[in-house]
RODO-2510 file (C-alpha; in nm, 4 decimals, decimal comma):
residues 457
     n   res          X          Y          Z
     1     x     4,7074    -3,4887    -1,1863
     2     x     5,0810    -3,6548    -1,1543
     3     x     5,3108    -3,4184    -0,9845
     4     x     5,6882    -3,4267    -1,0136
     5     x     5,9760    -3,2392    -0,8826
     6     x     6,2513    -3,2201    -1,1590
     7     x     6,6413    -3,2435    -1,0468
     8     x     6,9778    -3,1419    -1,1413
     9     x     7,2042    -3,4913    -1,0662
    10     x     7,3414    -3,4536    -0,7284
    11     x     7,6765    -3,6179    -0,6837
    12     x     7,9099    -3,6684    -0,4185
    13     x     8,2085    -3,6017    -0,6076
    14     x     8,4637    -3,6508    -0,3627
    15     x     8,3958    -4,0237    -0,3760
    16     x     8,3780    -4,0615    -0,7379
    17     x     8,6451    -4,1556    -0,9701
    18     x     8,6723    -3,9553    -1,3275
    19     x     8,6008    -4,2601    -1,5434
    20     x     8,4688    -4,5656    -1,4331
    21     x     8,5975    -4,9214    -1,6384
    22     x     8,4083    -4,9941    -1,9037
    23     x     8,2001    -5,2986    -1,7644
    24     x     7,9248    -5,4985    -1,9751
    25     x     7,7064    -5,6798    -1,7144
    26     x     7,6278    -5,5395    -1,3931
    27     x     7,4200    -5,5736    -1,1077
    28     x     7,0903    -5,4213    -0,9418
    29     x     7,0193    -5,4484    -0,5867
    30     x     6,7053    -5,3656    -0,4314
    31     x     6,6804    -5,3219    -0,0608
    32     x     6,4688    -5,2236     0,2437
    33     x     6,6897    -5,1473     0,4882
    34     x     6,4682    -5,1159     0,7392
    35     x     6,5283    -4,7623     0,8768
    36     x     6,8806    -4,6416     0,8920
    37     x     6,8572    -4,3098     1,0828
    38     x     7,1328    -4,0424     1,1972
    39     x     7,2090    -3,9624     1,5410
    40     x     7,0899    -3,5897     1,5514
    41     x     6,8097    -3,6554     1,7989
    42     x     6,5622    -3,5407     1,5304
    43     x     6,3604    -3,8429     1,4538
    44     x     6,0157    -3,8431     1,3668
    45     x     5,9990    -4,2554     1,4770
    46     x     6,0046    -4,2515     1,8467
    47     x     6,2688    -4,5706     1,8357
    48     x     6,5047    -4,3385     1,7029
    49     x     6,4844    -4,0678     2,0136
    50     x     6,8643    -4,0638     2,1610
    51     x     6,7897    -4,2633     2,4240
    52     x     6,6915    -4,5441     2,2006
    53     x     6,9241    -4,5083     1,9072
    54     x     7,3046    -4,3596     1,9059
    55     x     7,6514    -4,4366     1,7631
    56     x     7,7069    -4,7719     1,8778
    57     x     7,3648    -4,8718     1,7153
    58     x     7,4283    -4,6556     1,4002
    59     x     7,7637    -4,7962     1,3468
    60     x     7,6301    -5,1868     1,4020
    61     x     7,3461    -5,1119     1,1076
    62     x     7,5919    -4,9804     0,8834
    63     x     7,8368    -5,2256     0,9246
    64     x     7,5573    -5,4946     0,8899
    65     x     7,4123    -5,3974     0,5505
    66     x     7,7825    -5,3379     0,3844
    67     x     7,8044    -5,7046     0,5167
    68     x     7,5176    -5,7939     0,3235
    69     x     7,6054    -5,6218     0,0299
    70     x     7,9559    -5,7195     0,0309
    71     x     7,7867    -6,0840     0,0100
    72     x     7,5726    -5,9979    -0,2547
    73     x     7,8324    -5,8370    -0,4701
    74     x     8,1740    -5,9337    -0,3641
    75     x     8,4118    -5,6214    -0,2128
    76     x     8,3058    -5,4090    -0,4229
    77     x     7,9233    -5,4050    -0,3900
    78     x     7,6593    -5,3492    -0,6508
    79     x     7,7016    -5,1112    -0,9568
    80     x     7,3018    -5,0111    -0,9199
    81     x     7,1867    -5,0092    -0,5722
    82     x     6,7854    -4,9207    -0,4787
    83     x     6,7134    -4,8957    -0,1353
    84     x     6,4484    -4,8208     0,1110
    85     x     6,4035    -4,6499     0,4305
    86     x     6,6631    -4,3741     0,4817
    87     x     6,6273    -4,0909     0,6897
    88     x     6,5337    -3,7875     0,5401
    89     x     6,7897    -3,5301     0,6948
    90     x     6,6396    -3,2573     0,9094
    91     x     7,0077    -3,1276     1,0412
    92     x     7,1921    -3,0458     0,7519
    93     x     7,3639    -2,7848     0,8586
    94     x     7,4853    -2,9456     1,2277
    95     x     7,5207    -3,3131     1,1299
    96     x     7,5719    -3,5628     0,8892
    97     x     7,2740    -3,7331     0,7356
    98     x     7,2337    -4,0754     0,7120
    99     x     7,2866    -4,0999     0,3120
   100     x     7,6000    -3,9397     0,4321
   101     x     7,7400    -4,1526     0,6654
   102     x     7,6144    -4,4793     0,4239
   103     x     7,8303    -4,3552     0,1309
   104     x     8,1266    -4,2457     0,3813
   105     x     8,0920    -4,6482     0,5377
   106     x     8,0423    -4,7824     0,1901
   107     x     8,3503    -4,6054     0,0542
   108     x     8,5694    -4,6977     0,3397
   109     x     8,4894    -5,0563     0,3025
   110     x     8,5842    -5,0459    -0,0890
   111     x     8,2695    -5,0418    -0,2023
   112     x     8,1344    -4,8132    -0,4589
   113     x     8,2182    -4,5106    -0,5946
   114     x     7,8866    -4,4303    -0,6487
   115     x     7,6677    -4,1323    -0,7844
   116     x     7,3448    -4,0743    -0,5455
   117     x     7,0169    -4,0029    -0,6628
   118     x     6,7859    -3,8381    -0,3348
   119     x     6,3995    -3,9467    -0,2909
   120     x     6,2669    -3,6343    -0,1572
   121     x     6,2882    -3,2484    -0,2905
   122     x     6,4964    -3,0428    -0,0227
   123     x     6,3932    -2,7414    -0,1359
   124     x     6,0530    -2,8173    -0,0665
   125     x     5,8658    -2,7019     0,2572
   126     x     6,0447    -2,9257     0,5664
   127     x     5,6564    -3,0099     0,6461
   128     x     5,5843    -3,1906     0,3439
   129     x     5,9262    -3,4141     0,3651
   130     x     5,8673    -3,7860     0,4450
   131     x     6,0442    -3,9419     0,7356
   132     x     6,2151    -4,1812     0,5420
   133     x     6,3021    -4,1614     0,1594
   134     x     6,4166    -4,4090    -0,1391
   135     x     6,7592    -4,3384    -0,2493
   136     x     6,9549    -4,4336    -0,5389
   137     x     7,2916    -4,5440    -0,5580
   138     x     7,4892    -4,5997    -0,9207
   139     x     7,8416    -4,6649    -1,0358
   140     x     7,7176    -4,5148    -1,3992
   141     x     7,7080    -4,1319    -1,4491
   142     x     7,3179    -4,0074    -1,3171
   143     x     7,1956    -3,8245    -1,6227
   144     x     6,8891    -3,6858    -1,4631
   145     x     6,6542    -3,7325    -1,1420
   146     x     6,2631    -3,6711    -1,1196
   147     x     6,0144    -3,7377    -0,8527
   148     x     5,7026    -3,8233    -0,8661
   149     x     5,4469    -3,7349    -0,5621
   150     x     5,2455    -3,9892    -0,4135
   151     x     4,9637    -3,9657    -0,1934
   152     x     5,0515    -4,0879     0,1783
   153     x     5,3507    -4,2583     0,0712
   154     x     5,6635    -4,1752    -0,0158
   155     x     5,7698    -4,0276    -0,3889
   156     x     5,8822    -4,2198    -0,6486
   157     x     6,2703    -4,1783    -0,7453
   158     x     6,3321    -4,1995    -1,1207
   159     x     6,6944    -4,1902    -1,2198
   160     x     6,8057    -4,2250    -1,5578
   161     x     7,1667    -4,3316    -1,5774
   162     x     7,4159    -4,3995    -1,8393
   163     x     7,5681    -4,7069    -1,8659
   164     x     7,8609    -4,7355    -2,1121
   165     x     7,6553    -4,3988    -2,3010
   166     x     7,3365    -4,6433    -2,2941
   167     x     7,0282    -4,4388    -2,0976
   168     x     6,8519    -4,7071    -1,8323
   169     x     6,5778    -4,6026    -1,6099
   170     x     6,5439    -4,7206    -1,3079
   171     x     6,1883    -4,6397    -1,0612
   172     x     6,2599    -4,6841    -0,6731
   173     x     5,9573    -4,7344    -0,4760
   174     x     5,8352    -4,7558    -0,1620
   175     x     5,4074    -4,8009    -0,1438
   176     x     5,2023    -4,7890     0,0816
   177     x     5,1899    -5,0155     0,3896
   178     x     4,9473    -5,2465     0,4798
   179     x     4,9384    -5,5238     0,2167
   180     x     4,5946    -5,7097     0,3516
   181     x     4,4608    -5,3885     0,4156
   182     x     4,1631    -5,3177     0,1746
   183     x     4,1737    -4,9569     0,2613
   184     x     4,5522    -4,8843     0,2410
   185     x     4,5421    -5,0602    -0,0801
   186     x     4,2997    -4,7706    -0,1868
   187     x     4,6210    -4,5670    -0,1604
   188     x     4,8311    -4,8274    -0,3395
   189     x     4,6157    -4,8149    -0,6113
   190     x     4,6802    -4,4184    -0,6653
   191     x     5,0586    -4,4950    -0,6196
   192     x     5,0274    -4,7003    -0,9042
   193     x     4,8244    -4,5016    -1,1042
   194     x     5,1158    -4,2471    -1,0960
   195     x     5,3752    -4,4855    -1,2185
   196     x     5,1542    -4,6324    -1,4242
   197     x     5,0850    -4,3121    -1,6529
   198     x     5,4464    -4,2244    -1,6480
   199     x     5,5383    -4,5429    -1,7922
   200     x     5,2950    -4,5446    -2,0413
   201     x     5,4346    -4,1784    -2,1450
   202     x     5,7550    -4,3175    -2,2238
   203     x     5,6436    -4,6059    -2,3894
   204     x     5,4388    -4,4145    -2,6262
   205     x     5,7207    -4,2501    -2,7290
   206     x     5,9592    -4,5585    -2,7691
   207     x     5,7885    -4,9073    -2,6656
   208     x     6,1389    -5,0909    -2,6547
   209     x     6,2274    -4,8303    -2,3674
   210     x     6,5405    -4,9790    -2,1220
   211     x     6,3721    -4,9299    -1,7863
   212     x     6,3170    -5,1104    -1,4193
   213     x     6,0767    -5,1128    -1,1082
   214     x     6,1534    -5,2154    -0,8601
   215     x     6,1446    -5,1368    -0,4825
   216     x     5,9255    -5,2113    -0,1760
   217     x     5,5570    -5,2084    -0,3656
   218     x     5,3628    -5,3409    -0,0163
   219     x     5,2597    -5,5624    -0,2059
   220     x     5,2477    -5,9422    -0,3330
   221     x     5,3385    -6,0453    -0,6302
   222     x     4,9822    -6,2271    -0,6089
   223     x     4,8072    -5,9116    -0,4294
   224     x     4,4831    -5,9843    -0,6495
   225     x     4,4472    -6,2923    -0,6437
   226     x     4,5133    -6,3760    -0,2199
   227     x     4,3039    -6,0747    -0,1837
   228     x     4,0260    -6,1295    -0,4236
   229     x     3,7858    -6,1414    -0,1675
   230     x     3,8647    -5,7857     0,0181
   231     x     4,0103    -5,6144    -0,2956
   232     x     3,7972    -5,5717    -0,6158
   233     x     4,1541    -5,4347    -0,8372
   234     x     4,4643    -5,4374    -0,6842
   235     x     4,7757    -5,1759    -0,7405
   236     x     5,0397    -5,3895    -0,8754
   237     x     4,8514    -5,6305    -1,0719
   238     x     4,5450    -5,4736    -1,1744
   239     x     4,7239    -5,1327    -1,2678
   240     x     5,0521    -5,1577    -1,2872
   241     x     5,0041    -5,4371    -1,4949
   242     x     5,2625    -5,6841    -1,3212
   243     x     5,2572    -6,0340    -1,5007
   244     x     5,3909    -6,3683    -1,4802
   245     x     5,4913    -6,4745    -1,8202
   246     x     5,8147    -6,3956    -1,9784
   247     x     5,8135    -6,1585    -2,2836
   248     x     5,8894    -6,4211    -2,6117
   249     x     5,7681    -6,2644    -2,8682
   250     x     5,9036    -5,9032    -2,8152
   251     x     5,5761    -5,7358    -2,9005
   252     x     5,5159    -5,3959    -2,7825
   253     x     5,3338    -5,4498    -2,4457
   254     x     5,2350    -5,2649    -2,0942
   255     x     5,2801    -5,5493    -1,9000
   256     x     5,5536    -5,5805    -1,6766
   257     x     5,7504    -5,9298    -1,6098
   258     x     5,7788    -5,9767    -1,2302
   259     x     6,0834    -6,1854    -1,1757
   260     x     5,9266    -6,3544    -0,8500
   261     x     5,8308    -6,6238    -1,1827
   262     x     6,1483    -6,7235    -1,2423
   263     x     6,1545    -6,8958    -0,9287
   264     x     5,9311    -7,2088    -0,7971
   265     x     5,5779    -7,0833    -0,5450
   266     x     5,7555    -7,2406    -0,2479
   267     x     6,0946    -7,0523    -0,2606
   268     x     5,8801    -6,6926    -0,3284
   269     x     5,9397    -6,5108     0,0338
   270     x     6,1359    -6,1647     0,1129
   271     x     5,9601    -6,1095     0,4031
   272     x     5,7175    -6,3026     0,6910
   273     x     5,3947    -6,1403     0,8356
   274     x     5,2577    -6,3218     1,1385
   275     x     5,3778    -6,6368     1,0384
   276     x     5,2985    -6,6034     0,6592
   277     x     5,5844    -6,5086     0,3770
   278     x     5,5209    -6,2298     0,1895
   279     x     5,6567    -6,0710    -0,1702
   280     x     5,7176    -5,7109    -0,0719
   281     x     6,0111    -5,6654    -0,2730
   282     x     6,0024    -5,6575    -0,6019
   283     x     6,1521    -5,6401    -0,9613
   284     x     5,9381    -5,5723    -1,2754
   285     x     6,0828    -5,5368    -1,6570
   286     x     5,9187    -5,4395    -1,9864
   287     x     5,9641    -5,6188    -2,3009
   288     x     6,2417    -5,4009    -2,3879
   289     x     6,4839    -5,5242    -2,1396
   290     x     6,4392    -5,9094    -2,3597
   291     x     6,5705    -5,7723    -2,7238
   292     x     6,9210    -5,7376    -2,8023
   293     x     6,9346    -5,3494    -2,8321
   294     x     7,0603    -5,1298    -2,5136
   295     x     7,0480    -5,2917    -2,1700
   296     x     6,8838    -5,6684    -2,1547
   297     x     6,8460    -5,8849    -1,9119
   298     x     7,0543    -6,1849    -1,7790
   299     x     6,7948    -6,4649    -1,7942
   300     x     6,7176    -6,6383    -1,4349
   301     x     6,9727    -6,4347    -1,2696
   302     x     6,6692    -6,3073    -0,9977
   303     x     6,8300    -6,4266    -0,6422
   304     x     6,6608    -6,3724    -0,2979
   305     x     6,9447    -6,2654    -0,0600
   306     x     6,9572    -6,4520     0,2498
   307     x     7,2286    -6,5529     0,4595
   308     x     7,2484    -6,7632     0,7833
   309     x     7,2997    -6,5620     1,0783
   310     x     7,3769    -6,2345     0,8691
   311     x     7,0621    -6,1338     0,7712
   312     x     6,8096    -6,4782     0,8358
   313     x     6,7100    -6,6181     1,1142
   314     x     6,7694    -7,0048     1,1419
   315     x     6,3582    -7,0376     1,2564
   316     x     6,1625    -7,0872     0,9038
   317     x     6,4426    -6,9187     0,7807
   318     x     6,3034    -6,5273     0,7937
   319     x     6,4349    -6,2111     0,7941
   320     x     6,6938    -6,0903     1,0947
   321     x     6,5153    -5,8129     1,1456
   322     x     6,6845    -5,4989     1,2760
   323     x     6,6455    -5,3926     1,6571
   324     x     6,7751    -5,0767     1,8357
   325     x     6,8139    -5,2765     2,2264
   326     x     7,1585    -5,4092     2,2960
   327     x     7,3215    -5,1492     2,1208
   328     x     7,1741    -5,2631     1,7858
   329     x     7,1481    -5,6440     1,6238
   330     x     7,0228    -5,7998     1,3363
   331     x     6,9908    -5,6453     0,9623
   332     x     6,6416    -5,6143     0,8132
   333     x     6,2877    -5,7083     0,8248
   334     x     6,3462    -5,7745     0,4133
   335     x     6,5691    -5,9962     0,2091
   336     x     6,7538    -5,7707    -0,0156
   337     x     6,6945    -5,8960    -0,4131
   338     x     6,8677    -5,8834    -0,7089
   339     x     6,9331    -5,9628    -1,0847
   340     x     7,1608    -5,8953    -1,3761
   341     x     7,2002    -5,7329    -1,6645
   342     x     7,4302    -5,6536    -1,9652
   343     x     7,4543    -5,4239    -2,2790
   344     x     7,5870    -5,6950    -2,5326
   345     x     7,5196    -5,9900    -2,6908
   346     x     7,2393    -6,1541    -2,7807
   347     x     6,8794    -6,1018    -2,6649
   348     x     6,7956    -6,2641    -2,3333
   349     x     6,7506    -6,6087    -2,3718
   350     x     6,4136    -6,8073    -2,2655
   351     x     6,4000    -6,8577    -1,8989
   352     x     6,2729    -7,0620    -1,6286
   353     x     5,9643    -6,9061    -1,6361
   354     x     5,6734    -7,0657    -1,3838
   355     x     5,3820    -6,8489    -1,4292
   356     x     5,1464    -7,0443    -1,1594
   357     x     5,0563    -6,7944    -0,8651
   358     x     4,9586    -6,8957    -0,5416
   359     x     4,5756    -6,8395    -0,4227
   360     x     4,6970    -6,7521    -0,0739
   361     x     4,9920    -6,6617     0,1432
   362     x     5,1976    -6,9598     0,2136
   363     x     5,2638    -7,0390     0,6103
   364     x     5,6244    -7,0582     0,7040
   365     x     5,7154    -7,4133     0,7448
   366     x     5,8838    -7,4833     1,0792
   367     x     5,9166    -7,8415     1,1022
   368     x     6,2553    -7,8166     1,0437
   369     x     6,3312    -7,5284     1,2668
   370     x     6,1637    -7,7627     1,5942
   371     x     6,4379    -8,0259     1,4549
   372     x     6,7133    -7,8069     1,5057
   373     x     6,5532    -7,6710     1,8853
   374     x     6,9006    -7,6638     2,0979
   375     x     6,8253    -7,6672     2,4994
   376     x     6,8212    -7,3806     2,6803
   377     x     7,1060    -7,3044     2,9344
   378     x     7,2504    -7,0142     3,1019
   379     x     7,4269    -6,8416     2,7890
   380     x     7,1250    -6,9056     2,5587
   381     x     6,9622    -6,5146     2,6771
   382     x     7,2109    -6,3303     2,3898
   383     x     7,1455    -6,1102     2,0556
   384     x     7,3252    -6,4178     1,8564
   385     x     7,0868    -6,6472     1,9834
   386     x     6,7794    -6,4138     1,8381
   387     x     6,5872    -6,5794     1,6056
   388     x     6,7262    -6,9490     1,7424
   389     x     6,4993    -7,2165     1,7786
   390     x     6,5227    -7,3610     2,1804
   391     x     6,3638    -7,6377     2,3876
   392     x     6,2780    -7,4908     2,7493
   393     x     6,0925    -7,6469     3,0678
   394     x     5,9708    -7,3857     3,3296
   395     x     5,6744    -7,2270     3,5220
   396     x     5,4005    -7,0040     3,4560
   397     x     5,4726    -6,6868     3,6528
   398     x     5,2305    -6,4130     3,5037
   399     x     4,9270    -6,4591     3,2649
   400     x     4,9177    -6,0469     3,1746
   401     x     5,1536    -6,0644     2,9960
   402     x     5,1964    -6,4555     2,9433
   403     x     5,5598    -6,5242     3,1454
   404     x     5,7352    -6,8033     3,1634
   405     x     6,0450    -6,8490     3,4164
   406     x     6,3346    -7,0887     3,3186
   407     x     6,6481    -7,0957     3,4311
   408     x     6,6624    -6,7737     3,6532
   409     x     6,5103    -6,5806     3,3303
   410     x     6,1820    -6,4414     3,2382
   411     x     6,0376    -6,4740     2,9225
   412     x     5,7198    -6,3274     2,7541
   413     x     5,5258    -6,6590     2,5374
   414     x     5,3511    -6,5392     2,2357
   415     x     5,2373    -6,7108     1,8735
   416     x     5,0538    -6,5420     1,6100
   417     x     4,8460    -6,8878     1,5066
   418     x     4,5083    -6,8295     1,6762
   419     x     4,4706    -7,2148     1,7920
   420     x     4,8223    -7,1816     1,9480
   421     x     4,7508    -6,8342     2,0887
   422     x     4,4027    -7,0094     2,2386
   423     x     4,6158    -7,2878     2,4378
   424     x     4,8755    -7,0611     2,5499
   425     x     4,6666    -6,8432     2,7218
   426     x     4,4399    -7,0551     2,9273
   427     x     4,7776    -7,1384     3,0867
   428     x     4,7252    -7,1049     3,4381
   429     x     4,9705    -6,9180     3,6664
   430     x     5,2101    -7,1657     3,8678
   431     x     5,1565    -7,3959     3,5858
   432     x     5,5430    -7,6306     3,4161
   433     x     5,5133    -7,6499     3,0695
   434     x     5,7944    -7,7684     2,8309
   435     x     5,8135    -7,5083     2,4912
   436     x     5,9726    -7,5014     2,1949
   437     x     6,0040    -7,1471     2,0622
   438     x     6,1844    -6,9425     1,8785
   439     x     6,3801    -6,6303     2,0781
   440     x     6,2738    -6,2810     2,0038
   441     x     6,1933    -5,9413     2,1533
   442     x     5,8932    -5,7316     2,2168
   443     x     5,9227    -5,3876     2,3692
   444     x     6,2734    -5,4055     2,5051
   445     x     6,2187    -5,7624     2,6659
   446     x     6,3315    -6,0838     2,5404
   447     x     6,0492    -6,3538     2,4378
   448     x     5,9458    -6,6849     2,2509
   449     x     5,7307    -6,6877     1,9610
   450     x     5,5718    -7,0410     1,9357
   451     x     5,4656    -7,1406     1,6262
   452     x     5,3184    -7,4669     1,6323
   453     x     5,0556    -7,6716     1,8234
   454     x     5,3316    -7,9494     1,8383
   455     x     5,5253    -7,7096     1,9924
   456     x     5,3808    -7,6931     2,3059
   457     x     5,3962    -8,0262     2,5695
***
């Protein structure tokens, strides 16, 4: 049975202007922003305990994804904005939540003014709220909010808004973890089944319906077929129904268009698992977003968001992911994406549409990261340096854990390639290598991930 929690539109009025322009495109952001947290000392994620996680780290994380959005979206961000990871508040009579204090940074920063949509019910029992919700940010009037309750994951946020007095739907998501996981994916399947039937209700009732997915599935755009092996059916393909050619013919049809086709197999990556890129984020449209009625779609306007030294790493290119040590550095573990959309003109013209899918997860490609290796010196050990490739010469010192000393510093070796992982540690202690690795951290201490066998001399 689908359960859902039906809402009156909760608005932060005192950031919202009485009329907002009339606008005819407009833009939808989705992002995972990889746990933004208050500082109330009520966490249930141990890395955000006060004496891991405070104002100087708040502050740094907000100021890094208005950075990012500001670069999405110029100074005034996004109109539609889905994101991922935000703290359900447990204080809200003592503190500000973290939804809070985004909107108040956003709004300082020009950005906005936007209605929120919440991803949890507070007036629910405390014990059943997640730790972290989806939330829903829109320049366009919310006309009404529903969740929908998932099982070991977090609930779905629908928000229908109104854009220019046109009704567009918009499903924020956040699955199940675990993508190579055949049991989790047991519980991605039910989270699918739940949006699943709830699209199909409104569909029945008007199969040119204006709506989007989109969100942090956990799962690949080509979940079924890298996984065919472990998974008999998959959530997002098998049941959700996400597809890979572009609606031409505007027939009524379940399927949903995943916009990771517009763009060629080898530039497909929001996120990197153990040296592998993944497709976590996503964004999935009916048929009715490709007519010329109500909202369509700007054709090949899907981008990947990823910016040198804001929010990717110059090694392969990844994610900065977020860390709390140092007072707080780097932005996400996710590349934000986007696309665009309008409410005139014509109907959305044929696209670049590649529907070939991949039959496993591509590696991340580092031979041009080991190019770029700079040599390692005395001001190398810094959070701007995270994620740089470097060239070092030193000596064994430890085996448990692998250390290696260079230049007065000691630094943890580690690769996630098994060959690489074999050589590295039947290192001997006392042992000089020469490394090339890329500079990271692992439990509060600094480190270098090598990711090649040529990376080791």
């Amino acid at each position: 049975m689908i359960l859902f929690a039906r809402f009156k539109t909760i608005l932060f009025s005192i950031f919202l202007s009485s009329s907002l322009q009339s606008v005819e495109d407009f833009k939808v952001v989705i992002y995972n922003v990889e746990n933004l947290f208050d500082t109330d000392g009520i966490s249930l994620y141990d890395d955000y305990k006060p004496d891991a996680y405070g104002e100087i780290e708040l502050a740094n994380k907000l100021n890094k994804i208005t950075e990012v959005l500001q670069k999405i979206s110029g100074q005034n961000g996004p109109e539609i904005l889905l994101l991922q990871e935000i703290e359900v508040d447990r204080s809200p009579e003592t503190a500000k939540s973290a939804a809070s204090l985004l909107l108040e940074k956003l709004h300082a920063q020009g950005l906005g003014p936007y209605h929120i949509a919440f991803g949890y019910d507070r007036n629910s029992d405390p014990e059943t709220w997640p730790a972290v919700q989806c939330l829903t940010l829109s320049k366009y009037p919310i006309k009404e909010t529903r969740l929908h309750s998932l099982y070991r994951a977090r609930p779905i946020l629908e928000t229908t808004i109104m854009v220019n007095d046109i009704p567009f739907t918009l499903f924020n998501n956040h699955w199940k973890s675990g993508a190579s996981s055949p049991e989790m994916e047991k519980i991605r399947i039910q989270n699918a089944k739940v949006l699943r039937e709830r699209l199909d209700k409104l569909l029945k009732d008007n199969p040119f319906r204006d709506f989007l997915v989109g969100g942090d599935l956990n799962s690949h755009y080509n979940q079924s077929t890298v996984y065919q092996k472990e998974m008999r059916i998959s959530g997002i393909n098998d049941v959700l129904l996400s597809a890979g050619n572009e609606p031409t013919d505007l027939l009524p049809d379940s399927k949903l268009y995943n916009l990771w086709h517009e763009l060629p197999a080898e530039q497909r990556g929001s996120d990197a698992w153990k040296g592998k890129w993944g497709t976590l984020m996503h964004i999935l449209l009916p048929v009715g977003l490709f007519d010329d009625r109500g909202v369509r779609y700007v054709g090949d306007s899907f981008q990947v968001a990823k910016f040198n030294l804001l929010n990717m790493m110059p090694a392969g290119q990844l994610p900065f992911k977020w860390s709390n040590d140092l007072n707080g550095f780097g932005a996400s573990d996710h590349f934000p994406v986007s696309a665009e959309f309008r409410i005139s003109g014509p109907k959305t013209k044929r696209g670049k549409n590649d529907s070939f899918i991949e039959k496993q997860s591509r590696q991340v490609d580092y031979q041009k990261a080991s190019s770029l290796a700079r040599s390692w010196n005395s001001k190398s050990l810094s959070p701007e340096n995270y994620g740089s490739v470097f060239r070092v010469k030193g000596r064994i010192t430890e085996t448990r854990p692998l250390t290696l000393e260079v230049g007065g510093h000691r630094l943890g070796l580690y690769s996630f390639q098994k060959e690489v992982q074999k050589e590295l540690f039947s290192m001997k202690r006392g042992s000089r290598v020469s490394i090339i690795g890329h500079l990271s951290r692992y439990r509060g201490q600094w480190q270098l991930i090598v990711e090649d066998r040529n990376w080791i001399n």
